[in-house]
C-alpha positions as CSV (number, residue, x, y, z in Angstrom):
1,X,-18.2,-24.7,1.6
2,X,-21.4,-25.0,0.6
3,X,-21.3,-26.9,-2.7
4,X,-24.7,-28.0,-4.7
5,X,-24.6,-32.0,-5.5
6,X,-24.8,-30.8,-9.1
7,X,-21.5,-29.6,-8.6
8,X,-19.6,-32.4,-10.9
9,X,-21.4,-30.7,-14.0
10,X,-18.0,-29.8,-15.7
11,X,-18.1,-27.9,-19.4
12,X,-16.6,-29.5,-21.9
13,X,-13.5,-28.6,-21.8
14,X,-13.0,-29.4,-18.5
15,X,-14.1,-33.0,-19.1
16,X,-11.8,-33.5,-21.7
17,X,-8.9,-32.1,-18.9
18,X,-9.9,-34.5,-16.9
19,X,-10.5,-37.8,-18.9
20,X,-7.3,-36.7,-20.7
21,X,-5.3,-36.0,-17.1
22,X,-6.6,-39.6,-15.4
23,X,-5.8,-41.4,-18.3
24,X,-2.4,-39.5,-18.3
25,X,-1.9,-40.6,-14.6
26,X,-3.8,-44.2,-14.4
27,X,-2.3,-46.0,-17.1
28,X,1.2,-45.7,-16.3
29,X,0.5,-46.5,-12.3
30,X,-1.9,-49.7,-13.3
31,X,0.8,-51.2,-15.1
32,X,3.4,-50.4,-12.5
33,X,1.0,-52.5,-10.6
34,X,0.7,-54.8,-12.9
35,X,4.4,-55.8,-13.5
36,X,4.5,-56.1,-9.7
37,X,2.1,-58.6,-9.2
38,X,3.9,-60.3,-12.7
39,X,7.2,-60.1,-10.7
40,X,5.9,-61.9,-7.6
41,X,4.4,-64.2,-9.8
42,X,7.4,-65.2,-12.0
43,X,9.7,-65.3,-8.7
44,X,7.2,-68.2,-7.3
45,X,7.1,-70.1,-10.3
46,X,11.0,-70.5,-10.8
47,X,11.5,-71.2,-7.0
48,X,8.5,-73.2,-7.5
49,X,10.5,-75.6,-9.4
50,X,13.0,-76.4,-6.5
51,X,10.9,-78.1,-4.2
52,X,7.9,-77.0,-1.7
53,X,11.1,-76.7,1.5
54,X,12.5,-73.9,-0.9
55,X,8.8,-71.8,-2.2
56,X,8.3,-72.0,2.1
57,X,11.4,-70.8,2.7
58,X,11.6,-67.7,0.6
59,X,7.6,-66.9,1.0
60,X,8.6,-66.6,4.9
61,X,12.2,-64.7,3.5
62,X,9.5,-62.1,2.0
63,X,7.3,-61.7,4.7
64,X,9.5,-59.6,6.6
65,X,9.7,-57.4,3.3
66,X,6.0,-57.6,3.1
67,X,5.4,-55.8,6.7
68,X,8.2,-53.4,6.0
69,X,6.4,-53.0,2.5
70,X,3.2,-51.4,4.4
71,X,5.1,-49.3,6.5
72,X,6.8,-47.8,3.4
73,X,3.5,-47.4,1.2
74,X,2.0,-45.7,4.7
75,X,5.0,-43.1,5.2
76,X,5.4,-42.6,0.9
77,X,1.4,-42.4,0.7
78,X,1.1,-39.9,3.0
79,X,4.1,-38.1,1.8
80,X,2.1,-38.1,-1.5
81,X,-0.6,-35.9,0.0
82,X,1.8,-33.0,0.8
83,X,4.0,-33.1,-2.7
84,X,0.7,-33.5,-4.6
85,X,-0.5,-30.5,-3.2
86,X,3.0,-28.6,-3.1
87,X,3.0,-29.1,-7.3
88,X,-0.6,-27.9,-7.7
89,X,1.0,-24.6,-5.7
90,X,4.1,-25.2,-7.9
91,X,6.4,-25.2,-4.2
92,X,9.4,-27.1,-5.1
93,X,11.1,-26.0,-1.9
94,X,8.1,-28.0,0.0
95,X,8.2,-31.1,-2.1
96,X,12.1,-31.2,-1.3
97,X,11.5,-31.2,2.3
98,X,8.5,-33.4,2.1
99,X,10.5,-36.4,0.2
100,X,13.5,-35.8,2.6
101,X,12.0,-36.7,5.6
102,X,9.8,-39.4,3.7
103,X,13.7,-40.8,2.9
104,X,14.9,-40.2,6.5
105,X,11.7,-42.0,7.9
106,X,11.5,-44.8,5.6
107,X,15.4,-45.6,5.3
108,X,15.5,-45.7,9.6
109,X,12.7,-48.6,9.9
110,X,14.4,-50.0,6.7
111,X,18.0,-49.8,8.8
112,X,16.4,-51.4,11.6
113,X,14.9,-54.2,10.1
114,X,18.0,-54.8,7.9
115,X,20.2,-55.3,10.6
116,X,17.8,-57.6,13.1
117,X,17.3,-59.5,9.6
118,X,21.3,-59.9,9.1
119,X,22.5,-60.6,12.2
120,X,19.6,-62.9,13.6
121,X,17.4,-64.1,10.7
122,X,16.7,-67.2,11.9
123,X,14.8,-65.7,15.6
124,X,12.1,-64.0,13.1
125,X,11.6,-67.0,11.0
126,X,11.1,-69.2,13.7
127,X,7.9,-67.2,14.0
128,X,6.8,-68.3,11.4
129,X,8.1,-71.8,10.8
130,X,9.1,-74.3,13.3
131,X,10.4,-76.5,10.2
132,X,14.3,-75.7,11.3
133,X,15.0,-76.8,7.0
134,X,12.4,-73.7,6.2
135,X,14.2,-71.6,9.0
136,X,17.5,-72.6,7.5
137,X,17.1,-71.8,4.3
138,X,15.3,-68.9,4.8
139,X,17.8,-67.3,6.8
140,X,19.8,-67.7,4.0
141,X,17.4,-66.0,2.0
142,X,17.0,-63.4,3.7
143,X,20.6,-62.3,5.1
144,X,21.4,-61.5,1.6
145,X,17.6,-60.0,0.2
146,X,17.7,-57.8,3.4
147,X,20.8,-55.7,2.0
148,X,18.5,-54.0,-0.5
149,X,16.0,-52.8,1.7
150,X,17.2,-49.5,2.8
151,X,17.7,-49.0,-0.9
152,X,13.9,-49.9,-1.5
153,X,13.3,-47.3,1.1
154,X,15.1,-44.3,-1.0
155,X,13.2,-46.1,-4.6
156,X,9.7,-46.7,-3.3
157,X,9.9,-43.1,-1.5
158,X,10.6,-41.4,-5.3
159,X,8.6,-43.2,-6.9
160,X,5.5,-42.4,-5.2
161,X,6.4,-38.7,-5.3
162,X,6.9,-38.9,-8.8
163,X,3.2,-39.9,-9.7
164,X,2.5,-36.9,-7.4
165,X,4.2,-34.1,-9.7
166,X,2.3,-35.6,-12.5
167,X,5.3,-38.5,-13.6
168,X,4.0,-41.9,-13.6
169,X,6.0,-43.3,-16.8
170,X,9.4,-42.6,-15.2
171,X,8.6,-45.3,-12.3
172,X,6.8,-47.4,-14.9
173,X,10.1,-47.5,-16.9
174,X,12.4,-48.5,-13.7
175,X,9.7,-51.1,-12.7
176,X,9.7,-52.2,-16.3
177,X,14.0,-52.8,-15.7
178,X,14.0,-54.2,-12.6
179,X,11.3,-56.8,-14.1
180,X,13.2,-58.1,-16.7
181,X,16.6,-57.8,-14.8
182,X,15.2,-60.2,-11.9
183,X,13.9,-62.7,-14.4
184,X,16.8,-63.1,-16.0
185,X,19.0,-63.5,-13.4
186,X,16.5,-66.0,-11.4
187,X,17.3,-67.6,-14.2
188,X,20.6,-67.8,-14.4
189,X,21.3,-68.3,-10.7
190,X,18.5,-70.7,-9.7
191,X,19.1,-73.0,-11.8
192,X,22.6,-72.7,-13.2
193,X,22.6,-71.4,-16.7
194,X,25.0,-70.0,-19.2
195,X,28.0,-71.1,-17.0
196,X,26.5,-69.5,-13.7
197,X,26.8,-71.7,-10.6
198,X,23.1,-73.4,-9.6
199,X,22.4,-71.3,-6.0
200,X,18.9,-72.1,-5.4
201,X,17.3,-70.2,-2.9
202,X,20.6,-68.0,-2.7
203,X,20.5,-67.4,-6.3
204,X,17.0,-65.8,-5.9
205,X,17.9,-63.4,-3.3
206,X,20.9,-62.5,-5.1
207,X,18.7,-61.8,-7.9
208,X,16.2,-59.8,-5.6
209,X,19.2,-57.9,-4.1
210,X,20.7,-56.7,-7.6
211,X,17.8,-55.9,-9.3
212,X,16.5,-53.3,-6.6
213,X,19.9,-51.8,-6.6
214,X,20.0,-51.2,-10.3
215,X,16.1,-50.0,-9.7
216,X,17.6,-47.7,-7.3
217,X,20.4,-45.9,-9.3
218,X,18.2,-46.2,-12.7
219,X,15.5,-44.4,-10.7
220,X,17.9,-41.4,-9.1
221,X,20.2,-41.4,-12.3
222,X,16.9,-40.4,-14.2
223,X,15.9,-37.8,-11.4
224,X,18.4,-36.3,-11.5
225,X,19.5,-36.4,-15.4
226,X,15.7,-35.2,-16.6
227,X,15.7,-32.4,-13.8
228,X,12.7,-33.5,-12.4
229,X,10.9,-31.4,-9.7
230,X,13.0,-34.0,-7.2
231,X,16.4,-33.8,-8.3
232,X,17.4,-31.2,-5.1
233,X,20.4,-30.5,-3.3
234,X,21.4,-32.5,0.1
235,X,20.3,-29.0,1.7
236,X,16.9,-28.9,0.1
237,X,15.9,-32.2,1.1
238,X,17.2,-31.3,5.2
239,X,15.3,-28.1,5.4
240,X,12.9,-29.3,7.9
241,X,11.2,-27.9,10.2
242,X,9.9,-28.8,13.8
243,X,6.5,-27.3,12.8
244,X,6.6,-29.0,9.3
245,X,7.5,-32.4,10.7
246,X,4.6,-32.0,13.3
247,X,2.7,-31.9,10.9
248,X,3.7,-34.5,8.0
249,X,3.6,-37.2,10.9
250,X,0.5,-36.4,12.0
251,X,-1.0,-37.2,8.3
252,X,1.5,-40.0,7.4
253,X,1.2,-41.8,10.7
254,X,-3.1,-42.8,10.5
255,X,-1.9,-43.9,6.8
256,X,0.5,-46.4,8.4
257,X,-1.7,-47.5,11.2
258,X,-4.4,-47.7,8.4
259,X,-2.2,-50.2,6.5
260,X,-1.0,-51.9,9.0
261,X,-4.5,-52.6,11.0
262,X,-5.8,-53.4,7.4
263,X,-3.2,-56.1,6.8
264,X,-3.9,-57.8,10.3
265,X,-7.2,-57.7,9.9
266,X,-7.3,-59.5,6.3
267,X,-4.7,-61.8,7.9
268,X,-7.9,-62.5,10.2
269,X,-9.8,-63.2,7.3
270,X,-7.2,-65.7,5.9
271,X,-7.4,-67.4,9.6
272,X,-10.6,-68.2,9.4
273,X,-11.1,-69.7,6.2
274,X,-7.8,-71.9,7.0
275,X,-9.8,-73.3,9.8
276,X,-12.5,-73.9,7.8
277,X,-10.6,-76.4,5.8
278,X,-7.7,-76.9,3.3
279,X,-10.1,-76.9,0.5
280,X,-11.8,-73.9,1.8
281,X,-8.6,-71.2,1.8
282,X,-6.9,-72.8,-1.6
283,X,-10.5,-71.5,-3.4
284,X,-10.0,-68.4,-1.3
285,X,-6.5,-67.8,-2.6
286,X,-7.2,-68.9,-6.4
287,X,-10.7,-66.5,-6.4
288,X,-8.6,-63.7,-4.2
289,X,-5.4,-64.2,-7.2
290,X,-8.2,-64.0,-10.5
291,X,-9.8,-60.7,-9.2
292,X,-6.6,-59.2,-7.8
293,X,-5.3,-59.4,-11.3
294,X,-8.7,-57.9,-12.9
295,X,-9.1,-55.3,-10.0
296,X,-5.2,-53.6,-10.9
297,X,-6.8,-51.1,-12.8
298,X,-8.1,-49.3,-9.8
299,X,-4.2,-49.5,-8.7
300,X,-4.1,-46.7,-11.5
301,X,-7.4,-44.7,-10.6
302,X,-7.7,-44.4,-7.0
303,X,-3.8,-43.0,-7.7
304,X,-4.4,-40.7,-10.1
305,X,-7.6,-39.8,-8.3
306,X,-5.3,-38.8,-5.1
307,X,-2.9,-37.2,-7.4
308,X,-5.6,-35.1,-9.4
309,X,-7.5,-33.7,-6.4
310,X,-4.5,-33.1,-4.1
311,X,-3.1,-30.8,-7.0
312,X,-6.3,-28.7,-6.8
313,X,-6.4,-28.4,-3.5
314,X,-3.0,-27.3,-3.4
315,X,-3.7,-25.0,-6.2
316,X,-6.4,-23.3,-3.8
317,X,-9.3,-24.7,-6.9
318,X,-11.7,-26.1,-3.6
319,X,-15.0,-26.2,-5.6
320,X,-13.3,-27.7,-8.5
321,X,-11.5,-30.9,-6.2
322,X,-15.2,-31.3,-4.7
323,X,-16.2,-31.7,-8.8
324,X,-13.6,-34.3,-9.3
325,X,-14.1,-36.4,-6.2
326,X,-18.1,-36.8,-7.4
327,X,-17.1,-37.4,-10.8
328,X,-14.8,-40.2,-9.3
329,X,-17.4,-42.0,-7.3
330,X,-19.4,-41.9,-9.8
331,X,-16.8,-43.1,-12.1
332,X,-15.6,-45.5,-10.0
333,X,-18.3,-48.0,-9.2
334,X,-19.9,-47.9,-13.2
335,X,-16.3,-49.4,-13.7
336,X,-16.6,-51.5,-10.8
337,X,-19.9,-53.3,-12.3
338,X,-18.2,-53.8,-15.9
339,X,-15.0,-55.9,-14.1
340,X,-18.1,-57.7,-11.8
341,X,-19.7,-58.9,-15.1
342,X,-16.3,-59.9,-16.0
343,X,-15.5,-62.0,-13.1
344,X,-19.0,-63.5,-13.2
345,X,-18.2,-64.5,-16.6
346,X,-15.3,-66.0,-16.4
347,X,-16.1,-67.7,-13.1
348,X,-17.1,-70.7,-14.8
349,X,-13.5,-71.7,-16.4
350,X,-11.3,-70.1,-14.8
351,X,-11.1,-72.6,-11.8
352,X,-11.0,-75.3,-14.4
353,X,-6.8,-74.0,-15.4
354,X,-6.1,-75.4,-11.8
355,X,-5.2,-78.9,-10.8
356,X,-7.5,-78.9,-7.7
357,X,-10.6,-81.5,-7.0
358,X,-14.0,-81.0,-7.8
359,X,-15.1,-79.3,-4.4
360,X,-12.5,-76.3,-4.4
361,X,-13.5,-75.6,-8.4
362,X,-17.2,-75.0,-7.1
363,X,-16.3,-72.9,-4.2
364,X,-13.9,-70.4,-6.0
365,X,-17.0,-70.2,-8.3
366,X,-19.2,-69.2,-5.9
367,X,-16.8,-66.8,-3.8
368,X,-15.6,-65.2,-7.6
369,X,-19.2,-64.4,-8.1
370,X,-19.7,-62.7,-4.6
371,X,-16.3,-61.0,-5.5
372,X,-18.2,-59.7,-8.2
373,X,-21.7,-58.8,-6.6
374,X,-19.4,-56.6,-3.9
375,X,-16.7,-55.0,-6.8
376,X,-18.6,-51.6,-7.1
377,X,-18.4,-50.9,-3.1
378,X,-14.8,-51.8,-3.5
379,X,-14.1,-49.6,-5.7
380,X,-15.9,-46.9,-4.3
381,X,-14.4,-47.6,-0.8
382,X,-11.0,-47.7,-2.7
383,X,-11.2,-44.5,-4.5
384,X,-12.4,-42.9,-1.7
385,X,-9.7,-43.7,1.1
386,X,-6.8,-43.5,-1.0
387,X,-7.5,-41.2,-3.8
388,X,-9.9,-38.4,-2.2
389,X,-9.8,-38.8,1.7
390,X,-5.8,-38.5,1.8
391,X,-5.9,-36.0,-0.7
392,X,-7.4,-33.8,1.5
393,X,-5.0,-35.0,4.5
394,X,-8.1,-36.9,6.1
395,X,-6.3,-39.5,7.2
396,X,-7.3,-39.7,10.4
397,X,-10.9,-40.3,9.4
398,X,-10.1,-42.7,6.6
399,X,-8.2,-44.8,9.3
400,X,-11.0,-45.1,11.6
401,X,-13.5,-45.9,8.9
402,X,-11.4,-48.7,7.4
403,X,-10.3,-50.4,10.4
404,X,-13.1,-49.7,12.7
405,X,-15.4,-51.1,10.3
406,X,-13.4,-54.5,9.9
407,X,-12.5,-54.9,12.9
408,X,-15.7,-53.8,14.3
409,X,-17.6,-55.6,11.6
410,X,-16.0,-57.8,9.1
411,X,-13.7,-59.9,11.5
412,X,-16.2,-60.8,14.6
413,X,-18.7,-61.7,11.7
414,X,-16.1,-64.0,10.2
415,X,-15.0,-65.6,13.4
416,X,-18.8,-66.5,14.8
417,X,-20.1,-67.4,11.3
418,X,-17.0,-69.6,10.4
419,X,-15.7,-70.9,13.5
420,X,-18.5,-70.6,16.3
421,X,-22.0,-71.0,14.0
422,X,-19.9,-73.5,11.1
423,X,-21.7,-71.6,8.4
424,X,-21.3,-72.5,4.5
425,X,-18.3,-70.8,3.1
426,X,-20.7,-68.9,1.1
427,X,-22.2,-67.4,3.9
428,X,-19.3,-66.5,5.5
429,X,-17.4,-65.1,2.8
430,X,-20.8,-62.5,2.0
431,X,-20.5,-61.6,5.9
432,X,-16.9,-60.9,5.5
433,X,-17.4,-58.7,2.2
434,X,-20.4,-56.9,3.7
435,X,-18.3,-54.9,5.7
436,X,-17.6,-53.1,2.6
437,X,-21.1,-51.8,2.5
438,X,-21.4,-50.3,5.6
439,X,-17.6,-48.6,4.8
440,X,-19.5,-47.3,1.9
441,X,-22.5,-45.5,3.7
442,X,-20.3,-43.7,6.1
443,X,-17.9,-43.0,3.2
444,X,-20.9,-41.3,1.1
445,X,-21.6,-39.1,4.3
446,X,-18.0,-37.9,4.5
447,X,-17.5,-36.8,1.0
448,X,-20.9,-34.9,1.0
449,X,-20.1,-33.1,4.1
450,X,-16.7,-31.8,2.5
451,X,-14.4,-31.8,5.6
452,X,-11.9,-33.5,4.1
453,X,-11.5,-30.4,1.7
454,X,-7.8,-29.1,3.3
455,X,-5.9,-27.2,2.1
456,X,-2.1,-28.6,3.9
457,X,0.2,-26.1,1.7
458,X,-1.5,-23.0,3.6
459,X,-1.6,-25.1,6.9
460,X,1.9,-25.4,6.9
């Protein structure tokens, strides 16, 4: 495939396709994102209120959620790269089968986790906690939040296929439901209101529990009633094949590994700078909250990047998912230097709206300008594993690039800079982030080289 670099010249028409198609796509998915990281928000606040036993009790309840989360977006993520490129081929038989054993997969490490998390809660909390109150009442917690997870399985699994056949305001809409239904009842059953008895900590996971299982039969209700591309037969969905699931594992299971090596590795990260000192990880945590918020956008574009290419590729249109891949790292890091600006100017104040000394004020500074000095590699790193690499089914490469560059790179720096050489935090922090630069050089050489252009409907 011997493309020129010119190649993302588009005519005019196409241009407007394709502004008009990513804003189509991105929007709806950056909100998503956005009411998610509004949900997790709210839900500390109001437990916030109870007492720092009860916020330590339900943050460990939703750690178990939060590693079953990553295998989920791992198994629905890499489902996405089949059903994007089944809709750009218009197979509807293949994105049946692909979301059926996305379901099957995710709802078994869901069961699994659901019954070790009902019948012995308190073994994987002491983990965490040896505070036997945290243990207690997170046990609590979590007996009851755990019901819903095979039912967040089935939800998260079509929801991500939706975005891939091109319908990102249907799980926008259910997000949007399950928002306001778990703030309202949070409401009503932390703290007692409108005649509802005050549960606490019991109150919130009932509230958790409910709100994914009206999420859950919203989402399949809507499926099914709008005769979405989804909305199959028991049948369709079981028509699997010993050479189809050969495959489909052996794209979804780098993404999982990817996530889940990611996630350890930041957890490194997080290590260090708690070593470093109290003050040191609550600036981490404010700076890491401020740009989270600002970088949600990219939530939206590195989606509807994967989305737009793998329908392309699916659609047999090669030279033209090459086009769209340049465009997006081009794209990408321009928009990445507009939210760097942003952070550096808002740097200055933001860490005055928290009630923190003096010391941890100057250092989220500092790390929310480095954020900024390093936004345009993440974004490009960003758009690149999720939205162009997996579109093409390169996950295997995508996983060795992300985690062999932190753990190869980021993490020893962090350790001998933080804990061995005691540098600033400064210095540690643009160690850390540096490993995003080298991710990006060997990212430019993959894209140029165009072996991640695969075509997986014809494969199978």
């Amino acid at each position: 495939m011997k493309y020129p670099l010119t190649a993302f010249r588009l005519s005019p028409d196409e241009t407007r396709l394709f502004y008009r198609n990513l804003l189509k796509l991105a929007v709806p998915m950056a909100l998503q994102s956005l009411l998610m990281f509004s949900l997790n928000m709210i839900d500390t606040l109001m437990i916030g209120q109870l007492g720092e036993t009860e916020i330590a009790s339900v943050a460990l309840g939703n750690q178990v959620f939060f590693v079953l989360l990553l295998f989920f977006y791992g198994i629905t993520t890499g489902t996405a790269v089949f059903t994007a490129q089944y809709w750009g081929k218009k197979d509807i038989a293949g994105i049946r089968r692909a979301i059926g054993l996305c379901v099957i997969t995710a709802a078994s490490g869901a069961l699994l986790v659901t019954l070790l998390s009902f019948l012995r809660p308190g073994w994987i909390l002491a983990v965490f906690s040896k505070d036997t109150r945290v243990v207690d009442l997170g046990s609590e917690y979590l007996r009851i939040v755990c019901l819903s997870y095979v039912l967040s399985a089935v939800s998260m699994s079509f929801a991500m296929v939706l975005r891939s056949v091109e319908r990102p305001k249907l799980p926008l809409l259910v997000t949007f439901i399950s928002l306001v239904l778990n703030t309202a009842l949070n409401y009503l059953l932390i703290f007692g209101k409108l005649g509802f008895p005050a549960l606490g900590v019991k109150g919130a996971a009932i509230a958790t529990a409910v709100s994914r299982f009206v999420e859950f039969t919203v989402l399949l209700a809507i499926v099914y009633r709008r005769k979405t591309p989804l909305a199959g037969r028991l049948g369709e969905f079981l028509d699997i094949s010993a050479a189809f699931a050969r495959q489909y594992f052996r794209i979804t299971i780098p993404v999982v590994l990817n996530e889940v090596g990611w996630a350890l590795g930041f957890t490194m990260y997080k290590v260090v700078f708690a070593r470093m000192g109290t003050e040191v990880i609550a600036a981490v945590n404010i700076a890491e909250n401020v740009t989270n918020l600002l970088l949600v956008v990219f939530h939206g574009t590195s989606n509807a990047c994967a989305v737009m290419i793998g329908n392309l590729l699916g659609a047999g249109e090669e030279k033209k998912a090459y086009n769209y891949a340049v465009r997006f790292s081009i794209i990408g890091p321009l928009l990445g230097v507009v939210v760097g600006f942003a952070l550096i100017a808002i740097s200055g104040w933001v860490p005055l709206l928290f009630r923190v000394s003096q010391s941890v004020r100057d250092t989220t500074r500092t790390i929310l300008i480095l954020h900024a000095l390093f936004t345009p590699f993440d974004v490009f790193n960003w758009q690149l594993i999720v939205g162009i690499l997996r579109s093409g089914g390169d996950t295997r490469f995508s996983m060795l690039m992300e985690i062999g560059t932190m753990w190869g790179f980021g993490v020893p720096l962090a350790f001998v800079a933080g804990l061995v050489l005691h540098q600033p935090v400064a210095v540690v922090f643009f160690l850390v982030r540096s490993e995003e630069i080298v991710k990006f050089a060997v990212g430019i050489f993959r894209l140029l080289s165009k072996k991640w252009i695969r075509n997986l409907t014809e494969e199978g």
